[in-house]
C-alpha positions as CSV (number, residue, x, y, z in Angstrom):
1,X,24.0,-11.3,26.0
2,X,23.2,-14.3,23.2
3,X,23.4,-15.4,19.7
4,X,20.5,-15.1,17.6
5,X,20.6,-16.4,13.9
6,X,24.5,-16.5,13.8
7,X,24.6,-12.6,15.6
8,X,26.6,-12.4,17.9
9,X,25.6,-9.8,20.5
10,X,29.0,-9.4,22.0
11,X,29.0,-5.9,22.9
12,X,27.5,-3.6,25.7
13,X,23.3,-2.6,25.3
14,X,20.3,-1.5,26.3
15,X,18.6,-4.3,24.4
16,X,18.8,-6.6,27.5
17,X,16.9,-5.1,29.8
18,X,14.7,-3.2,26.8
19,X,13.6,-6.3,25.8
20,X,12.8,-7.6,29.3
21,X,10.7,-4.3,29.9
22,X,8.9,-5.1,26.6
23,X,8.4,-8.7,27.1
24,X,6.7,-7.2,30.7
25,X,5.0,-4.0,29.3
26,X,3.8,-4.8,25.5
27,X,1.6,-7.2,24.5
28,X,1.3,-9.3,20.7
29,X,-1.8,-6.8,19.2
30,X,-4.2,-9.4,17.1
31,X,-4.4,-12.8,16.4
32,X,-4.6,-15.7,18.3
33,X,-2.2,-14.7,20.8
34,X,-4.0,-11.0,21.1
35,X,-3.1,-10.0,24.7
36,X,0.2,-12.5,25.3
37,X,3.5,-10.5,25.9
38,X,5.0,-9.5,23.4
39,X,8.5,-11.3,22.6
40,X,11.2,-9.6,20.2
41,X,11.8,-12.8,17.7
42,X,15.5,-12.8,16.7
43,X,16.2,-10.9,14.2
44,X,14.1,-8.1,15.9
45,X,16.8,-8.3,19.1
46,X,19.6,-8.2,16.6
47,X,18.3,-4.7,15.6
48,X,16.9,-3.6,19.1
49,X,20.7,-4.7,20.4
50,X,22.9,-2.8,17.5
51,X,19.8,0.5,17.9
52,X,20.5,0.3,21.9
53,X,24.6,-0.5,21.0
54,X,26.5,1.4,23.8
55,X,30.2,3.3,23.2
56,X,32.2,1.6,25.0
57,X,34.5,2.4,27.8
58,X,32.4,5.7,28.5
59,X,33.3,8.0,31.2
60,X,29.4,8.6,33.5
61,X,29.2,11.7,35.5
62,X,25.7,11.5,36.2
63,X,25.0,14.0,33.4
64,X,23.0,12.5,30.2
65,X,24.8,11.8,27.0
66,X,21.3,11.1,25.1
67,X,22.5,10.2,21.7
68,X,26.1,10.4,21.9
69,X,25.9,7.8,24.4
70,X,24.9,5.5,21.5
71,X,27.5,3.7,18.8
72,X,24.6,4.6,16.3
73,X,22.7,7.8,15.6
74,X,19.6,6.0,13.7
75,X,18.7,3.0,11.9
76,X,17.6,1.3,8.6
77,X,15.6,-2.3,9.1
78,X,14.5,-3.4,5.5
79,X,12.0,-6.9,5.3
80,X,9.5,-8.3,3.7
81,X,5.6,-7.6,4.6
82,X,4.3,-9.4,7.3
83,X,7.6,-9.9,9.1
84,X,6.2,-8.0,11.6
85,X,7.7,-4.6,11.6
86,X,4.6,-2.8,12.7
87,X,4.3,-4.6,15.9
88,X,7.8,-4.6,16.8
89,X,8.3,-0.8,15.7
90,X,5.4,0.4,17.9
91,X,7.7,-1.8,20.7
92,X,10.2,-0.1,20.8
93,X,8.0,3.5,20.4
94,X,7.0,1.9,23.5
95,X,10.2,1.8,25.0
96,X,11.3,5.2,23.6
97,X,8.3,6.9,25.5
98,X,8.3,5.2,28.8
99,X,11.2,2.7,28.9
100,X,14.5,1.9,30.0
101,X,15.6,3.8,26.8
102,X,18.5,6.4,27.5
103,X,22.0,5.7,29.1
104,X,22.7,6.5,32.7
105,X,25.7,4.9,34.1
106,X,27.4,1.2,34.2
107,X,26.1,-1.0,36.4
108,X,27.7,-2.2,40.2
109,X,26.9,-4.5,42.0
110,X,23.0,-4.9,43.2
111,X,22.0,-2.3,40.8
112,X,18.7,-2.5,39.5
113,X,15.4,-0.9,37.6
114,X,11.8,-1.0,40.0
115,X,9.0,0.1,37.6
116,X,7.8,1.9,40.9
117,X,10.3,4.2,40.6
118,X,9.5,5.1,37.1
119,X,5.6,6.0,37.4
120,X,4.7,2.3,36.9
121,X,2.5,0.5,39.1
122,X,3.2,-3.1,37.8
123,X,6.0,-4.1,40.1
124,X,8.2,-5.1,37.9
125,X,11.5,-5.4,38.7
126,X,15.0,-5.6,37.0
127,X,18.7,-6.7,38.3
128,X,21.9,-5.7,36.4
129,X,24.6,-8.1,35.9
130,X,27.9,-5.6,37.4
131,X,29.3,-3.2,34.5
132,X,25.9,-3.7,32.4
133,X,24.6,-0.5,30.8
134,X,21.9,0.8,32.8
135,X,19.0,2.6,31.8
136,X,16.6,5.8,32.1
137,X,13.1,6.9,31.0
138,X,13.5,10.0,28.9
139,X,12.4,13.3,31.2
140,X,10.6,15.0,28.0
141,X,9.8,12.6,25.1
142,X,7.8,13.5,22.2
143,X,7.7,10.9,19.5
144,X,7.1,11.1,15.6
145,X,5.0,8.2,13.6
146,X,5.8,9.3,10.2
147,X,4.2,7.6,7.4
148,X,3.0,8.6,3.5
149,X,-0.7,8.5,4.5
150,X,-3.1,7.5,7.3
151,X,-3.4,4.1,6.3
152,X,0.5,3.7,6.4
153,X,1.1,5.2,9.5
154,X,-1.9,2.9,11.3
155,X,1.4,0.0,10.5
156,X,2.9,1.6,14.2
157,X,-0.6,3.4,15.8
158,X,-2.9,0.5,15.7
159,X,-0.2,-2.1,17.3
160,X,1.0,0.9,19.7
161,X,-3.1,1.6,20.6
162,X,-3.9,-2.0,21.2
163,X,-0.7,-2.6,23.3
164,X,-1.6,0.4,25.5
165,X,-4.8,-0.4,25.9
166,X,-4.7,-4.4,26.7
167,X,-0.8,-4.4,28.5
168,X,0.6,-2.8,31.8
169,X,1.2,0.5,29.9
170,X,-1.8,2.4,31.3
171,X,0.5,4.2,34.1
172,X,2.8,5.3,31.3
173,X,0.6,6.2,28.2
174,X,-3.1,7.1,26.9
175,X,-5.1,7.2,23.5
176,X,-6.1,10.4,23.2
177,X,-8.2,11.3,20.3
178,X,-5.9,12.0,17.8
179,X,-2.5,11.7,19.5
180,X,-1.1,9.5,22.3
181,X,-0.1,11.0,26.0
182,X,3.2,9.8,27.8
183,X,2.1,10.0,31.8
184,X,4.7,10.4,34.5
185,X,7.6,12.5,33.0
186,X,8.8,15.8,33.4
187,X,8.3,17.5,29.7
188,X,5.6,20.7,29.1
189,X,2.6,20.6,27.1
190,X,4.3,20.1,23.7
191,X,5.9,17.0,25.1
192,X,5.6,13.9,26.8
193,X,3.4,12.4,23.6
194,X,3.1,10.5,20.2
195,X,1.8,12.5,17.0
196,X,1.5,10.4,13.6
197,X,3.1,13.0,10.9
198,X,2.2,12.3,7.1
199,X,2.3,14.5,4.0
200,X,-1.3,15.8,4.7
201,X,-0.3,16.1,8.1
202,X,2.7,18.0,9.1
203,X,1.8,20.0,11.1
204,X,4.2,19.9,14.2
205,X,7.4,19.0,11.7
206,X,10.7,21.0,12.4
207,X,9.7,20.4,16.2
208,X,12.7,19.3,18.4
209,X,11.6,15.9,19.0
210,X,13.6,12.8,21.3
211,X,12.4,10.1,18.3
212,X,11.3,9.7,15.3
213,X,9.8,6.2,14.1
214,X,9.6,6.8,10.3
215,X,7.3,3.7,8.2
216,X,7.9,2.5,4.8
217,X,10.6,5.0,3.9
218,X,11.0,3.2,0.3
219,X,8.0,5.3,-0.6
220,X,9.6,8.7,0.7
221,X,10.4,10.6,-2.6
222,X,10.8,14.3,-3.7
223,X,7.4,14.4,-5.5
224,X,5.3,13.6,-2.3
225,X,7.5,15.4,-0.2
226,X,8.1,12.7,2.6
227,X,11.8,12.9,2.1
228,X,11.5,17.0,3.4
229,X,9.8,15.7,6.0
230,X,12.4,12.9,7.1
231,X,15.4,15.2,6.9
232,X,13.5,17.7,8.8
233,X,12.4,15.0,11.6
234,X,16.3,13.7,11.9
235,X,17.1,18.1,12.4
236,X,14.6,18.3,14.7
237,X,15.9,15.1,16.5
238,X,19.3,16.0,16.0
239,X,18.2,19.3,18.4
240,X,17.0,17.6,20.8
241,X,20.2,14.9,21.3
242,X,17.9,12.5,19.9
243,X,17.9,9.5,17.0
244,X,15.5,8.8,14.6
245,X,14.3,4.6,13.1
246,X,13.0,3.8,9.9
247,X,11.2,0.5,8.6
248,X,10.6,-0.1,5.1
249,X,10.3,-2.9,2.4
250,X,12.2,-2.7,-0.4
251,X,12.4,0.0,-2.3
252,X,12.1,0.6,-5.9
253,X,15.8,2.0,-6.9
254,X,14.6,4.3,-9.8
255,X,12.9,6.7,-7.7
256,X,15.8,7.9,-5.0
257,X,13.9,7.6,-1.9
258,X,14.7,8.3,1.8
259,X,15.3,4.4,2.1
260,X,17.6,4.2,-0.5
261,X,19.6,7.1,0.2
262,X,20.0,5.7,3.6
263,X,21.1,2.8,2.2
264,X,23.8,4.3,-0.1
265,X,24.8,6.6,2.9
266,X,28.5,6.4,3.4
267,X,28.3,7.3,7.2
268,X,29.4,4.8,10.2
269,X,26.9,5.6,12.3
270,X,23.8,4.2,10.7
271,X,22.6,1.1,11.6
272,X,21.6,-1.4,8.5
273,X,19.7,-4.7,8.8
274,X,18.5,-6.2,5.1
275,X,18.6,-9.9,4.4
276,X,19.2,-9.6,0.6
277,X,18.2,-13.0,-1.1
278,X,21.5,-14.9,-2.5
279,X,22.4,-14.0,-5.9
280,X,21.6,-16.6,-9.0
281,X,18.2,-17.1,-7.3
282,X,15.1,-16.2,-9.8
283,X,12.1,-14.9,-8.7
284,X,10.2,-16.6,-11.7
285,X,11.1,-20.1,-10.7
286,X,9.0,-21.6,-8.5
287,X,11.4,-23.5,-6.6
288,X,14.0,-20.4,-6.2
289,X,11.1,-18.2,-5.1
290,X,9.7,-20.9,-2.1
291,X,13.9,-20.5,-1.2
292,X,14.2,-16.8,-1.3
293,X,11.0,-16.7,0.6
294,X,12.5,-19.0,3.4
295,X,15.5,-16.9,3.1
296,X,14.1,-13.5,4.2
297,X,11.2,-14.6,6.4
298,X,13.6,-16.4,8.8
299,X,13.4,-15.5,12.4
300,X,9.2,-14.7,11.6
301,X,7.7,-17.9,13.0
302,X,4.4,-16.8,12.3
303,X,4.6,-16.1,9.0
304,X,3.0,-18.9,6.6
305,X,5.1,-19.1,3.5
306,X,2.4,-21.0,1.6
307,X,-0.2,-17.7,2.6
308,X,2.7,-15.4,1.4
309,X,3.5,-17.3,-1.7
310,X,-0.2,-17.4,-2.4
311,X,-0.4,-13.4,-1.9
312,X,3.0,-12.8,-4.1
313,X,1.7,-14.2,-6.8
314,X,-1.6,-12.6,-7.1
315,X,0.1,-9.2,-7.3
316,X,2.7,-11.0,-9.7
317,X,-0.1,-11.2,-12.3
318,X,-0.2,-7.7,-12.4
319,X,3.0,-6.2,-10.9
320,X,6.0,-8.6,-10.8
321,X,8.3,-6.3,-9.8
322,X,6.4,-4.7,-6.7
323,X,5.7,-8.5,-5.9
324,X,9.1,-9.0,-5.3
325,X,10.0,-6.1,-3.7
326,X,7.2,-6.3,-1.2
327,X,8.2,-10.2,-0.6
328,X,10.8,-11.2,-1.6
329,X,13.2,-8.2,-0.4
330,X,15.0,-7.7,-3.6
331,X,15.8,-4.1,-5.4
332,X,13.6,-4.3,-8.3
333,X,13.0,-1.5,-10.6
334,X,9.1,-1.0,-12.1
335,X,8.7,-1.9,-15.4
336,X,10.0,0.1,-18.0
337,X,12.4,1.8,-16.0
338,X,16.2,2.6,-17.2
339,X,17.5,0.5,-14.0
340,X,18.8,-2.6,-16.2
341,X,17.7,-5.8,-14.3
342,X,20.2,-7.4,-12.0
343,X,22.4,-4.5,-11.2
344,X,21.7,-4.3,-7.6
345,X,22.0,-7.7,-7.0
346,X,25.2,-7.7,-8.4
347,X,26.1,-5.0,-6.4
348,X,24.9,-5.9,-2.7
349,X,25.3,-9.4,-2.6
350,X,26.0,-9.8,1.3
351,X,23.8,-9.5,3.3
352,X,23.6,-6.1,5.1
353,X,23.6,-6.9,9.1
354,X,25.9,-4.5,10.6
């Protein structure tokens, strides 16, 4: 358990040892550090501890609770680009496929994970403090990337491909040609694997699936159809006991997407993370933008803010509001739509962690 970023993690999860098994298991994709393990930064184990949140004070009788075990049925993370959703998405796919990821029991005393007991061959090993959660691989997973187009869904595969392919995952999944194969577990031929799902791709929506990872849900709308296919994902999860992510920047509010509908959702089960800049701040001035930038890239120490700034406002000269959206988190409508300026700002003030 820890703080991180004035969080308070405080409650019973699967985070702990999820983020150990990571840290193990996944590796940091590109860059300089290509091939180093892969660390959740804070504000990514904030989310991975509220996603993993356990009920408390549940009764285990050796039977799975899958997603009722869970204090949250899905979750909405909302940052800027670059913050490094990708990477830490195709993480916790990671996790979902091969991982410590479902409930099974509170810990006693010299309880304990051994990746050789889980069709791993790294000989990793695990010790639970008494009355932590403990968990379980999933017998059958089949996983959903879901994105708008191929290009958008490569955000979670080429991260997910490269961490297979250069970490201590090659016991528990392969690259396939076109889809991703989860080794070791119990499920038939149309499961134990990772398909990408886009509009021109649909083919295997409506399946009962164990997770859905759905990407840039701020560009899920009625006219390209990807908000069909998100409510027919979290049915096909539901069916299966399972729970469903999504990632996303910003969203313009004029169009009614999947993102902002989960957003306005009224139920208690949905997990919301979105730094929204403080209010009075303008985009414009050069001084409040360098602060609203500081604001939402905190807890991304890789990110430059002088190579964001620099990106921002290129794409300012020709589309201020996406600009902002995209990097500076805020709920800016396109130009010359009926949303008048300001209105969500003065709406959602606080800053949605919980």
């Amino acid at each position: 358990m820890g703080a991180t970023d004035g969080f308070v993690v405080d409650f019973p999860t699967l985070a702990d040892i999820g983020e150990a098994w990571v840290k193990r298991h996944c590796v940091i994709p590109d860059k300089q550090h290509r091939g180093e393990p892969f660390i959740w930064s804070d504000w990514q184990f904030w989310c991975g501890a509220n996603h993993y949140r356990i009920r408390p004070r549940l009764v285990w009788d050796d039977e799975p609770l899958w997603n009722q075990a869970f204090v949250y049925r899905r979750s909405q993370v909302v940052a800027p680009q670059k913050t490094g959703k990708g990477p830490w998405s195709a993480s916790v796919v990671c996790l979902e496929a091969a991982g410590p990821s479902q409930f099974a029991g509170w810990a006693e005393e010299g309880d304990g994970w051994a990746c050789s007991e889980h069709g791993c061959g790294c000989g990793w090993e695990y010790e639970y403090l008494p009355g932590e959660p403990m968990g379980a691989r999933h017998p059958s997973p089949v996983i959903q990337l879901t994105a708008n187009n191929e290009d958008q869904v490569g955000n979670v595969y080429r991260p997910l491909s490269a961490m297979i392919k250069l970490g201590r995952l090659s016991d528990l999944m392969a690259v396939r040609d076109n889809f991703i194969r989860i080794l070791g577990s119990d499920g038939g031929e149309d499961f134990d694997r990772i398909d990408a799902v886009t509009s021109s791709a649909r083919g295997r929506v409506g399946n009962p699936i164990s997770f859905a990872m759905q990407d840039e849900t701020g560009l899920y709308t009625k006219r390209n159809k990807m908000v069909e296919i998100a409510e027919h994902q979290r049915r096909g999860a539901a069916g299966m006991n399972g729970r469903t992510m999504e990632t996303t920047n910003a969203w313009d509010p004029a169009e009614n997407s999947t993102a902002q509908r989960t957003y306005q959702s009224q139920a208690k089960d949905i997990f919301k993370f979105y730094r929204i800049p403080p209010v009075g701040l303008s985009w414009k001035n050069k001084r409040d933008r360098r602060r609203i930038l500081k604001y939402v890239y905190e807890g991304s120490p890789w990110v430059i803010l002088d190579s964001v700034e620099a990106e921002a406002m290129e794409l300012n000269e020709t589309d201020p509001a996406q600009a902002e959206r995209f990097f500076g988190n805020r709920l800016v409508a396109r130009a010359g739509s009926w949303l008048p300026d300001g209105l969500w700002d003065s709406r959602y003030a606080e800053t949605v962690a919980s």
